[in-house]
C-alpha positions as CSV (number, residue, x, y, z in Angstrom):
1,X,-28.8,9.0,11.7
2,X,-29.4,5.5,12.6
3,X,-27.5,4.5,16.3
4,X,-25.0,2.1,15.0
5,X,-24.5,3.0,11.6
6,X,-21.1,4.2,11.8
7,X,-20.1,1.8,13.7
8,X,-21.3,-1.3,11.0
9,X,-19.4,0.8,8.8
10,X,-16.3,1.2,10.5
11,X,-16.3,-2.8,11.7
12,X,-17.2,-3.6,7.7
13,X,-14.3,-1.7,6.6
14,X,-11.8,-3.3,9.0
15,X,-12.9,-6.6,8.3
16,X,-12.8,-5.9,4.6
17,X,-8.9,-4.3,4.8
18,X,-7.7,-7.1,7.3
19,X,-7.7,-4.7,10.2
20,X,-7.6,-6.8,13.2
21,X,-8.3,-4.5,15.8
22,X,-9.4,-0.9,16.9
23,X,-6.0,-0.1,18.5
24,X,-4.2,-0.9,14.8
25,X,-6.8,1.7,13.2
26,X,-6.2,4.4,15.8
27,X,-2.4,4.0,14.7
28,X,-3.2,3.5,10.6
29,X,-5.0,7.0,10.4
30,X,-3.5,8.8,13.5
31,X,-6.5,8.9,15.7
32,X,-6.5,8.8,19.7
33,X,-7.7,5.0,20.5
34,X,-10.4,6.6,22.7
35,X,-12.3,8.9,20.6
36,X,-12.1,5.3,17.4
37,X,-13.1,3.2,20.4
38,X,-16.0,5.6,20.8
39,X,-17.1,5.4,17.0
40,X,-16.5,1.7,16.7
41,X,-19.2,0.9,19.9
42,X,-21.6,3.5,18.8
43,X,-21.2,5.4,22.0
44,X,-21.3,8.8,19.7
45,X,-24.1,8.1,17.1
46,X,-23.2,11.9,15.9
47,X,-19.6,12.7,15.3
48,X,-18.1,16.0,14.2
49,X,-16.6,16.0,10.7
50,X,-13.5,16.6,11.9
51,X,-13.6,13.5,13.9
52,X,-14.8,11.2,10.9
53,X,-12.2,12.9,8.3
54,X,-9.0,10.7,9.0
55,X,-11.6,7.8,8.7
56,X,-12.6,8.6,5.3
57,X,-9.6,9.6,4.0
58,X,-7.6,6.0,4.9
59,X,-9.9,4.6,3.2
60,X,-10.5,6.5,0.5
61,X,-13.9,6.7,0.8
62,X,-16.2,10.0,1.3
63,X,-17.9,10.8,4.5
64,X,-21.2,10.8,2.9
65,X,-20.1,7.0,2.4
66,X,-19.1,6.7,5.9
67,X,-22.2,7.3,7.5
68,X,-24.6,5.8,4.5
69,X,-26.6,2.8,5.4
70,X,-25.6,0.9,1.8
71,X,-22.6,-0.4,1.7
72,X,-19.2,1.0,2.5
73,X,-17.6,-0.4,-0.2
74,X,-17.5,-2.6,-3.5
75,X,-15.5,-5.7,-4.7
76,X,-12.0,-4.6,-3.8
77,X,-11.0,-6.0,-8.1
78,X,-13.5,-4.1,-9.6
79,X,-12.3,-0.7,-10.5
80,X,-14.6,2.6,-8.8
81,X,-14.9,5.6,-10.3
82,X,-12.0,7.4,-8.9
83,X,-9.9,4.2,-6.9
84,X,-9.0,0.8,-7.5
85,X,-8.2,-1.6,-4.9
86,X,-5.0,-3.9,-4.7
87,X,-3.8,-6.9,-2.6
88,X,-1.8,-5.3,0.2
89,X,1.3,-7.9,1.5
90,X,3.5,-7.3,4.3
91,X,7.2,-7.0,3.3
92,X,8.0,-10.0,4.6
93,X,5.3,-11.8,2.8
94,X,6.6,-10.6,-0.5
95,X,9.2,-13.4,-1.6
96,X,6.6,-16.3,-1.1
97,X,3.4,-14.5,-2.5
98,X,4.7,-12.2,-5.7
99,X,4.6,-15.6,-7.6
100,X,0.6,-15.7,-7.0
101,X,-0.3,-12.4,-7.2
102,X,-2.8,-13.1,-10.1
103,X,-4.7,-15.9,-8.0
104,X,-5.3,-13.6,-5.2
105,X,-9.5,-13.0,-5.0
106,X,-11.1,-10.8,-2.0
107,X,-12.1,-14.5,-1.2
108,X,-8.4,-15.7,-1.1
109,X,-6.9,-12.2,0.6
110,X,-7.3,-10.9,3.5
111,X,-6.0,-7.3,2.9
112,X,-6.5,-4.5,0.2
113,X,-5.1,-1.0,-0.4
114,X,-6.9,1.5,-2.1
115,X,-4.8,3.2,-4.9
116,X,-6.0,5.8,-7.7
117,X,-6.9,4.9,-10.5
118,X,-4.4,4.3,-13.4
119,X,-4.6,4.4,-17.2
120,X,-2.3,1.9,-18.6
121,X,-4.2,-0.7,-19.9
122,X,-3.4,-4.5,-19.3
123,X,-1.0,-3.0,-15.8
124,X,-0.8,-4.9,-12.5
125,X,-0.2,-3.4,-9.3
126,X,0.2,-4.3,-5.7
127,X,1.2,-2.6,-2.4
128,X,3.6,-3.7,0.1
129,X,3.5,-2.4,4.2
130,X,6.9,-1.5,5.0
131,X,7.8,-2.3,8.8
132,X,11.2,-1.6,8.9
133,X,13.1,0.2,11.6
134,X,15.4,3.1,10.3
135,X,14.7,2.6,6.5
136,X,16.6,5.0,4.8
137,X,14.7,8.0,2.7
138,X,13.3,8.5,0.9
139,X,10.8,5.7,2.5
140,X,10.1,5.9,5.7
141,X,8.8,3.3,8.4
142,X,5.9,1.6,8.1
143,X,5.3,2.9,4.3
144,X,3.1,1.9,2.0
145,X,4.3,1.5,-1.2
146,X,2.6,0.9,-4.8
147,X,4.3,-1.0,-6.6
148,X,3.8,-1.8,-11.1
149,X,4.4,-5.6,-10.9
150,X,6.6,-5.3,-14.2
151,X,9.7,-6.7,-14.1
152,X,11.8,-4.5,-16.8
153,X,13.8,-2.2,-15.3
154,X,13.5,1.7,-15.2
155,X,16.6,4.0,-15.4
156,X,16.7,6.1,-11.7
157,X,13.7,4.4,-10.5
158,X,13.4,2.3,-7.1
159,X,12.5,-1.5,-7.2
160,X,12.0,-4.0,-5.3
161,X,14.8,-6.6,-5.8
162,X,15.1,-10.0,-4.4
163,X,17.9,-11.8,-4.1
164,X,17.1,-15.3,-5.6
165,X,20.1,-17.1,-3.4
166,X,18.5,-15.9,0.4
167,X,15.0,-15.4,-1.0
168,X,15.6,-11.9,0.9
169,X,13.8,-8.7,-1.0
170,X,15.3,-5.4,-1.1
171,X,14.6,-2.1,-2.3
172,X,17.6,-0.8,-5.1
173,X,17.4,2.0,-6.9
174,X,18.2,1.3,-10.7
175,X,20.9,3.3,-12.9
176,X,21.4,2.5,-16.2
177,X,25.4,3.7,-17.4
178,X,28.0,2.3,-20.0
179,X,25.6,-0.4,-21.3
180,X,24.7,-1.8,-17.8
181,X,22.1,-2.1,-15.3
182,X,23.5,-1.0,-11.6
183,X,21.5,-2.0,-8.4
184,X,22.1,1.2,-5.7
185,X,21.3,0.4,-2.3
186,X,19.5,2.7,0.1
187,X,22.5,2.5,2.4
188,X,25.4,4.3,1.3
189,X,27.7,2.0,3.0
190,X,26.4,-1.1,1.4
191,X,28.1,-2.0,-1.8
192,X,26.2,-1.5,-5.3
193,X,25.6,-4.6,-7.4
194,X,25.0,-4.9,-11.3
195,X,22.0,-6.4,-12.1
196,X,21.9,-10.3,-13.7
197,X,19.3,-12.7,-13.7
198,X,20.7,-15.3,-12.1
199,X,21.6,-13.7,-8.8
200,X,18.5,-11.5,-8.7
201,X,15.0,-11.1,-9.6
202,X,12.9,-7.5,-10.1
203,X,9.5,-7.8,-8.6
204,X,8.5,-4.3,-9.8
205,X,9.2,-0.7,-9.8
206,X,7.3,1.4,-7.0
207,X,5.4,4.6,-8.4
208,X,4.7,5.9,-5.4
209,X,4.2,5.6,-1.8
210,X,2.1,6.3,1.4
211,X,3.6,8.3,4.5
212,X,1.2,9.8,6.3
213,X,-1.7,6.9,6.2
214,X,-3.7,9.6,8.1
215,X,-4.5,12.2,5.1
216,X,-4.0,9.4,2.2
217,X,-0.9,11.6,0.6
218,X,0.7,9.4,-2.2
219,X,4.4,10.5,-2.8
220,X,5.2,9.8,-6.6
221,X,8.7,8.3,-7.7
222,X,9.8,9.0,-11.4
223,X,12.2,6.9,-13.3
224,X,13.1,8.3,-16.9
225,X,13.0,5.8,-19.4
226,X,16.3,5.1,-21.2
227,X,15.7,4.0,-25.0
């Protein structure tokens, strides 16, 4: 292997998923700072599998790919055999950027989330980093979650809600019963709300979500269809 190869790689990658430093990695995919610090410099030209494992699997990528000298990846909006890559927003980026989704461009956007691929035809998605301190389950901090920019509602699904008066998003879970539309909060102590259009706006129901960042595991959320 070519000194240095791994450590293109790894620097392409961050720059290409709006990683802005070697410390933030470490965290992402559960690696000690020392041993990524070592990769990143090319100070071991000849890592263990083990060691290049949490690397690959963040971002979605296989090893072979990791240590290749072609490129890591392809244009994050064309779809890959097996992965398709989506604008990933912070939370509190959401209420001024949901509006533009369709104009973002690897040119325009910073940061992308690799998801798997899906089969619905003509379907948007988008994923959302979820900083928030003692977020109720079934999220958890500092999520990631995928998100179907569709704005009907799903009976028993989560959504991301926001609240067209303070601009603030929420996540709700949705229940349909006696000819309404009920918006749950996470927090049991927080009152529930019944959905209209002129208080609040759906910005999509989440499919699934990322907990551990460091193996890739996506945790799928159902909603049954009612009608």
């Amino acid at each position: 292997m070519k000194k240095g190869i791994i450590s293109r790689n790894i620097g392409l990658l961050m720059e290409h998923f709006g990683i802005r430093s070697v410390a933030q990695l470490a965290k992402l995919i559960g690696m000690p700072q020392t041993t990524l610090n070592k990769l990143s410099s090319g100070i071991s030209p000849d890592p263990k599998i083990s060691t290049l494992t949490p690397l690959a699997n963040y971002f979605n990528i296989t090893i072979d790919t990791l240590l290749s000298e072609h490129p890591v990846f392809t244009h994050p909006e064309a779809q890959r055999q097996d992965n398709w890559f989506v604008p990933l927003i912070s939370y509190d980026e959401l209420p001024n950027i949901h509006g533009h989704l369709d104009s973002l461009t690897v040119n325009t956007w910073p940061q992308w989330h690799p998801i798997p691929a899906q089969e619905e035809q003509g379907a948007v998605y988008y994923a959302v980093h979820v900083i928030v301190k003692q977020i109720p389950p079934p999220f958890h901090e500092a999520s990631v979650l995928i998100v179907k920019n569709d704005p009907k509602l799903i009976n028993n699904s989560y959504v991301l809600i926001k609240h067209l008066t303070s601009q603030v998003v929420t996540i709700k879970k949705v229940v349909f019963d006696n000819g309404k539309q009920w918006l749950l909060p996470l927090q049991n102590e927080l009152p529930i709300s019944e959905f209209n259009a002129q208080e609040f706006q759906s910005l999509g129901t989440i499919q699934a979500f990322v907990t551990d960042i460091s193996n890739g595991a996506f945790i799928i959320i159902k909603g049954e269809r009612n009608g």
